[in-house]
BADRENNU-938441 format. One record per residue (C-alpha): residue in one letter; y, x, z. Coordinates in steps of 0.1 Angstrom, whole numbers, plus 5000, padded with zeros to 4 digits. Example, Ala and Ser with C-alpha at 12.3 -4.5 7.8 and 13.67 -1.06 7.14 Angstrom:
% residues 2
A495551235078
S498951375071
% end
This chain:
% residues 685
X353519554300
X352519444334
X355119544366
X353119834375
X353419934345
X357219914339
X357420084369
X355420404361
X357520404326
X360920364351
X359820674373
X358820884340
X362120824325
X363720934352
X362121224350
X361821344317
X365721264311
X366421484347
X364121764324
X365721764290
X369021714305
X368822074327
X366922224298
X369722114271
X372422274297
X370622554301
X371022524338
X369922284367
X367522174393
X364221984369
X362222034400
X363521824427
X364421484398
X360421534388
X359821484425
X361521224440
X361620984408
X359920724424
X361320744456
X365120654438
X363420444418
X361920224443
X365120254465
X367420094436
X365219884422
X363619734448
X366119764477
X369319884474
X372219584480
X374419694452
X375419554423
X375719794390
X378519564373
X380519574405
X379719934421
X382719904448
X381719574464
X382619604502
X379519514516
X376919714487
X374419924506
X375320334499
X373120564488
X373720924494
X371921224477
X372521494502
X370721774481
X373321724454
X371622004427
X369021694421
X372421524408
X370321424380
X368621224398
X371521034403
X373121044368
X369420894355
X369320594378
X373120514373
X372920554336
X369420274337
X370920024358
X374320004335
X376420074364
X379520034354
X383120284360
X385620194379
X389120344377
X391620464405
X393420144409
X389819914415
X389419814379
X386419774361
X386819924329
X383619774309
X382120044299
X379220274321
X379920504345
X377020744329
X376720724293
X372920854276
X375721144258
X377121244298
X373621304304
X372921524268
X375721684279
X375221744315
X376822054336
X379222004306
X383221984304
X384321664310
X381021494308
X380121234338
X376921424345
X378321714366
X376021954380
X376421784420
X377421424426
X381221404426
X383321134443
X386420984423
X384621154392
X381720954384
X381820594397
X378620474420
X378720824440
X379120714475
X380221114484
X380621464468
X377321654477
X377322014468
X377322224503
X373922104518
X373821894549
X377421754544
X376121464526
X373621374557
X376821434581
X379321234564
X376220904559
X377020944599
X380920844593
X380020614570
X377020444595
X380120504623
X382320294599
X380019994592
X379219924629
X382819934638
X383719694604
X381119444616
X382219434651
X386019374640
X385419154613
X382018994616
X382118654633
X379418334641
X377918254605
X380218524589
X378818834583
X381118994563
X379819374568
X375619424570
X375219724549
X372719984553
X373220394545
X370620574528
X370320954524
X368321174506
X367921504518
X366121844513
X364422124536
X367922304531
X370022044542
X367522014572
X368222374581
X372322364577
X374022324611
X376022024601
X373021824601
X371621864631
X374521834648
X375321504627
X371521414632
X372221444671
X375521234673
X373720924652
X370820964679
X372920934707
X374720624693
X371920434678
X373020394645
X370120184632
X371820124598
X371220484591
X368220604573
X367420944558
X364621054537
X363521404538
X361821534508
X359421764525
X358222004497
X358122334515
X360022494487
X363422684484
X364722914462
X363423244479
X359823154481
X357822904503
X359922744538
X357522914558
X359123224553
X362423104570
X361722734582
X358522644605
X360122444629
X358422074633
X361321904618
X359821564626
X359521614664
X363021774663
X364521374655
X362221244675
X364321444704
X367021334689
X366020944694
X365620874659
X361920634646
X360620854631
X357820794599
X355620974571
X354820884539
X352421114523
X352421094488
X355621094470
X354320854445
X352720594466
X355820334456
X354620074476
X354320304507
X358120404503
X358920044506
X357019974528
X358720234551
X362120144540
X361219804553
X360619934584
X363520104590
X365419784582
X363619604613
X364019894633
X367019824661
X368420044684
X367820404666
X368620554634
X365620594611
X364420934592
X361320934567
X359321214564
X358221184523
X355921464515
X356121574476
X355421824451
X358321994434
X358021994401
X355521744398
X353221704366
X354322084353
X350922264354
X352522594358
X355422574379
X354722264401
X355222374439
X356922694433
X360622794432
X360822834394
X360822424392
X364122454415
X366922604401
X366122694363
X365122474331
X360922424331
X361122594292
X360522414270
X357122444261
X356222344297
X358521994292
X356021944266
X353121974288
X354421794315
X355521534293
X351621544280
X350621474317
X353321174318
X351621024289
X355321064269
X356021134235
X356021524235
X358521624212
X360721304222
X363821424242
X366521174262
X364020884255
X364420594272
X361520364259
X361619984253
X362019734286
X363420024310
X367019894307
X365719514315
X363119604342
X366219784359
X368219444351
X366019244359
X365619424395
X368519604410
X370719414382
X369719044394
X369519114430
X372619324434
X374119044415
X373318784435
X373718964469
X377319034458
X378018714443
X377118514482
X379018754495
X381918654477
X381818324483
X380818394518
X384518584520
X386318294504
X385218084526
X385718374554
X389618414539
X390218034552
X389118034590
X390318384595
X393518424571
X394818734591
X391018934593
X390918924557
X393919004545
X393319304570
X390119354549
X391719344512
X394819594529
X391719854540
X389719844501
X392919944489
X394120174511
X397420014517
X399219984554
X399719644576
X403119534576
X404719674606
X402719944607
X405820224615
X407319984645
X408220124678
X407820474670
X409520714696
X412820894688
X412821154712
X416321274733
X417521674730
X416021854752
X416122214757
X412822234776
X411321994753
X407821804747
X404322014731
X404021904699
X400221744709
X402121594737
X404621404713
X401321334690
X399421184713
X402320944720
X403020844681
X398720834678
X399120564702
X401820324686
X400520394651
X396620274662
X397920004678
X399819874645
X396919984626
X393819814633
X391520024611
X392820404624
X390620494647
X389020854656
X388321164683
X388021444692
X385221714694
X385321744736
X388521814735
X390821474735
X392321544772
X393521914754
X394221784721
X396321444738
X394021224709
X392820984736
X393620644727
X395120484765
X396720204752
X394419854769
X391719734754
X391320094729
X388020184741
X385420424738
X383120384701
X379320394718
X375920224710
X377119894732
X380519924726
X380819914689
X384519814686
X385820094706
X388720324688
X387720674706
X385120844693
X383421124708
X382321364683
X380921674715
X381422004705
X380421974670
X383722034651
X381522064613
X379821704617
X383821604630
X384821704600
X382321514581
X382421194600
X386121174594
X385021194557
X382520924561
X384820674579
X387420764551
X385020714523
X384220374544
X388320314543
X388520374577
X391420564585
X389720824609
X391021114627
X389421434644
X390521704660
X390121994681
X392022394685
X393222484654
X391422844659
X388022614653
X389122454625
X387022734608
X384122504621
X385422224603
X386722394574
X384022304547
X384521914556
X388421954555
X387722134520
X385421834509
X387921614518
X390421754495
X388121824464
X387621384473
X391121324476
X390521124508
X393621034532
X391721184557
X393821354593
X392721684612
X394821714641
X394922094658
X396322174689
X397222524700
X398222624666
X399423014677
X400023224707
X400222914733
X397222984750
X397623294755
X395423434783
X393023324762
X393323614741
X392323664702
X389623434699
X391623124707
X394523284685
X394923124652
X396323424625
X394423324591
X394322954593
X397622854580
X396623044548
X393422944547
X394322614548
X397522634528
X395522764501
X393122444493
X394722234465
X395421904475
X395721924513
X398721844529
X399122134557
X402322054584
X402922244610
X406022024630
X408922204649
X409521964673
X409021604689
X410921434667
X409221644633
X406321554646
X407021164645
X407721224609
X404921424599
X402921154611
X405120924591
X404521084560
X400621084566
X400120754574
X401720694534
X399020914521
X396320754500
X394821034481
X395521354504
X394121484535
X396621634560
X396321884583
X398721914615
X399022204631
X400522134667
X401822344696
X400522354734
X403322464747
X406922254751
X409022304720
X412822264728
X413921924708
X416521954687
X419621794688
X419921614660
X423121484663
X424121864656
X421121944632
X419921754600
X417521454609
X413621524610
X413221284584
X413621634560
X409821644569
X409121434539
X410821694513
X408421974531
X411622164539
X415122104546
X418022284556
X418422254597
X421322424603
X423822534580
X428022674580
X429822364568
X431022424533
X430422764529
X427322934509
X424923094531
X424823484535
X421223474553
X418623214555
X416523204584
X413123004574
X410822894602
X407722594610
X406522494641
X407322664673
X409322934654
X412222674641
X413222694677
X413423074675
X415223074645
X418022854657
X418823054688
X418723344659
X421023114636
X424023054664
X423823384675
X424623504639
X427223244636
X429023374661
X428723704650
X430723564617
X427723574597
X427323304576
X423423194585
X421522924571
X418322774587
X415622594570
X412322414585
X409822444567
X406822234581
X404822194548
X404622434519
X402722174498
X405121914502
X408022124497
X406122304463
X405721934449
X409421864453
X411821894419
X413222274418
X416922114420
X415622034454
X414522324463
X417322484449
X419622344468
X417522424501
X416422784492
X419622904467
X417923144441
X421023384443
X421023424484
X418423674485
X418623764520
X415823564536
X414023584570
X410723434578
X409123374613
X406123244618
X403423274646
X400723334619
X399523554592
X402523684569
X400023614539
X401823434512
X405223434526
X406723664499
X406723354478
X409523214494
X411623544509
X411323714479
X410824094476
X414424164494
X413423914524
X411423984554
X408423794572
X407723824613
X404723784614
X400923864623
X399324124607
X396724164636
X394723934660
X396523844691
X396123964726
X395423834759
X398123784778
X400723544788
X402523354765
X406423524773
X404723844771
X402723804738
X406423674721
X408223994732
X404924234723
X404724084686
X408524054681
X408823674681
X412123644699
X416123584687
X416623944687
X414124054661
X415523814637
X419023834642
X418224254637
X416224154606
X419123954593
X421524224600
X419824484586
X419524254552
X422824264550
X423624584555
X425124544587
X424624684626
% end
């Protein structure tokens, strides 16, 4: 067969797997796979820098498939080029990361073929796709995360990071807010490593776009400062390349392809309308799209002679070879600059510099006391200075949220300052989110952060990051009542529990200076867990430690404060953040009242859930069922730690707007409420 040829075979195996794989499962997107076929192809086999035996390569180009329901796609080109999987600890295990069965069983349990590309799952997927436009916003982080990499690392003949990001993306993801405002960050900063490929095919699942979309997308990033190009035939291969190859020469601006396709292409009844999107062709149409391919009718999962070695003898040879210089061009790297690449090998595997807790503050009692973002911002600024690669922003908020990096020579991350560790994400708090994913995915160790009331804005990142297990941080300031003239908008009731309630993310709300130094300790230790910290705006009084239990209880997610020496507990008193405070001054007043009052900080649920019950036994006594919570937040999910006898003060509405004192004493959040709540526990006036 000549190359042409083997192409066309490539393309139209791609595509009739995608077909018989979503109609075997009964579910799926044919469509979209039918589509964009050759643009994958071309991109893997003809330009993509990565290496199927070695998918994890530092310096491997990443491809991105932003409208994850065309995961197919995906599965088909992973499964042709023999990529292979890759287990948690960096080890190649020898066999692929998509078998031929994963895809007969696609959309099934435990196959690696799920229905959208998932990270950590499936080996060669850059990112979880699912929620449209996040995949286009986190290729930002990870565009972010190569520019900063080379400008660290890179050096005269050396350069040790040159990768490109590619994403694919669809009309919806071109509609969903994350993307333009992700779209309008990479603009600004000129992130000409970045190049996204729209597949314009005027189709969603309601009908034509022009019910809904008939904006000139392409004059929109042109706005934005991207170069913007068209290629109007989906199947013109050698047009695609040729436009990828001019996004590679392109300096100075971020690249965005314009590829104009038929959905569904080759069914004769259901190309270009929304039944080739989200449901199986049937599968009498497979068989006349299959006619149109020139395929085998009745042939199903077929992948014909020489696919496997034109693949191999393309991506498989090049990637290869690209990886293999690279290697040698590190070795060589590893002996002029010793320090910079054992920096490198410490970021792949998410480990910590020695040295990297040194100097942290201890912080002096103090009854007037420090904000928790004040006594953040000074701990952000040790811990970045012992850790090269931690680096991130705010969205507009960094004087507010005390995330400004001061220390000399920090800087500012822009298009001519590359190397700088402050990056500033405007007021887009969902592209944040998604950048901090990128960099992470990147092994960057990136913060954002903003008010915790718009972490709602950032939400569906923070959840992504989770479901990816990324050590990601989200850092949210004026995490209750503090800004209170401000009034219920800038309140946060619902977040805790929102964010309390996605598995796998470390929420820790600090109750003073020195808690805060140790949540922060604990975080930087995380390798597979985002954390959220939920920090005050107003002063918290710091604790006297020499009187109270050390901070370092953080780690256990709770710990007794404040206790009566050798006597069991009548009341425990259970507080986080700005409440512990509260509940202290509630705790010596009942002491000295003779009643036997226990109080525990509790800055993290989730920590203190995954610790042994012995432990948390010995913190919360099963048979003490006199319990007291306090908490500037809603009361939602409390019961599971006061028990039905106990009490929560709580939220149960929005806030108001007034000033802070006055908001405390109109919601109850003072030592007299709880010491009556106590009492009244026990029986007692």
């Amino acid at each position: 067969m000549t190359d042409q040829q083997l192409d066309q075979l490539s393309i139209n195996t791609i595509r009739t797997l995608s077909m018989d794989a979503v109609q075997q499962a009964r579910s799926g997107h044919p469509g979209t796979p039918m589509a964009l076929a050759p643009l994958v192809y071309t991109l893997w086999n003809r330009v993509l820098r990565f290496d199927p035996q070695d998918p994890i390569w530092p310096n491997r180009d990443r491809f991105v498939l932003s409208n994850g329901h065309a995961s197919m796609l995906l599965w088909s080109v992973l499964h042709l080029t023999r990529t292979q999987a890759v287990d948690a600890d960096y080890e190649i295990l020898g066999h692929p990361s998509v078998s031929l069965d994963d895809i007969r069983r696609f959309r099934q349990l435990n196959s690696r073929a799920p229905g959208h590309p998932e990270y950590h799952w499936v080996s060669g997927v850059e990112t979880t796709t699912g929620p449209l436009g996040q995949g286009v916003a986190t290729s930002v982080g990870m565009a972010i995360a190569q520019k900063w990499l080379a400008n660290r690392y890179n050096k005269p003949g050396f350069d040790v990071f040159d990768y490109d990001i590619y994403a694919v993306s669809g009309d919806g993801c071109m509609m969903e807010g994350v993307a333009s405002e992700a779209a309008s960050l990479a603009g600004h900063l000129g992130l000409d490593n970045l190049c996204w490929v729209w597949d314009n095919n005027h189709i969603t699942i309601e009908g034509n776009t022009k019910i809904a979309f008939t904006e000139d997308v392409a004059a929109r990033f042109l706005a934005y400062d991207w170069n913007v190009l068209r290629v109007g035939d989906a199947n013109d291969i050698e047009r695609i390349e040729h436009a990828l190859a001019v996004f590679r020469k392109t300096k100075g601006r971020p690249t965005f392809i314009v590829l104009d396709s038929h959905i569904g292409y080759g069914s004769p009844h259901k190309q270009d309308t929304p039944a080739a999107h989200g449901e199986p062709l049937g599968e009498d149409e497979i068989k006349l799209v299959k006619r149109a391919y020139g395929w085998p009718e009745d042939a199903k999962f077929l992948v014909p002679d020489g696919v496997y070695e034109h693949f191999t003898a393309g991506i498989g040879k090049r990637g290869a070879e690209a990886r293999k210089k690279w290697e040698q061009l590190f070795a060589a790297y590893r002996t002029q600059f010793p320090t910079l690449a054992t920096e490198v090998d410490q970021m792949q595997r998410r480990e910590l510099p020695a040295g990297w807790d040194r100097n942290l503050p201890s912080f002096p009692a103090d009854p007037k006391g420090l904000a928790g973002r004040e006594a953040s911002g000074k701990v952000l600024n040790v811990l970045a200075q012992n850790i090269p690669w931690l680096l991130g922003g705010s969205a507009d908020l960094a004087p507010s949220n005390k995330t400004a990096l001061t220390y000399e020579g920090a800087g500012s991350f822009q298009a001519d300052t590359p190397g700088g560790k402050n990056l500033h994400f405007g007021i887009r708090e969902h592209a944040m989110g998604a950048v901090v994913n990128g960099l992470s995915l990147s092994k960057i160790r990136g913060f954002g952060s903003t008010f915790f009331i718009f972490s709602d804005y950032a939400r569906p990142a923070i959840r992504l990051s989770a479901l990816m297990e990324l050590p990601t941080i989200f850092i949210f300031t004026h995490d209750a009542m503090g800004d209170g003239e401000d009034g219920p908008t800038h309140q946060p009731v619902e977040q805790l529990a929102s964010l309390r309630a996605i598995p796998g993310l470390v929420t820790l709300r600090p109750g003073d200076a020195n808690e805060v130094v140790e949540a922060y300790r604990y975080i930087m230790q995380l390798r597979h867990e985002p954390a959220v910290l939920a920090l005050s705006r107003q002063p918290l009084p710091t604790l006297d430690r020499r009187k109270y239990a050390s901070a370092a209880g953080v780690a256990k997610g709770a710990y007794v404060l404040a206790d009566v020496p050798g006597r069991k507990p009548e009341v425990i008193l259970i507080a986080s953040g700005s409440e512990v405070s509260l509940a202290v001054q509630a705790h010596e007043a009942l002491v000295a009242e003779g009643i036997r009052s226990r109080v525990v900080s509790m800055p993290s649920w989730d920590i203190f859930d995954h610790q042994p019950k012995e432990y948390q036994d010995t913190v919360l006594p099963p048979d003490v069922k006199a319990r007291v919570a306090v908490e500037q937040a809603s009361t939602f999910g409390w019961e599971r730690y006061v028990g039905d006898a106990g009490r929560v003060i709580g939220m149960k509405t929005f806030g108001a707007s007034a000033p802070l004192k006055e908001l405390q004493r109109h919601f109850g959040f003072e030592p007299d409420r709880v010491t009556a709540a106590a009492k009244e526990l026990l029986g007692r006036r």
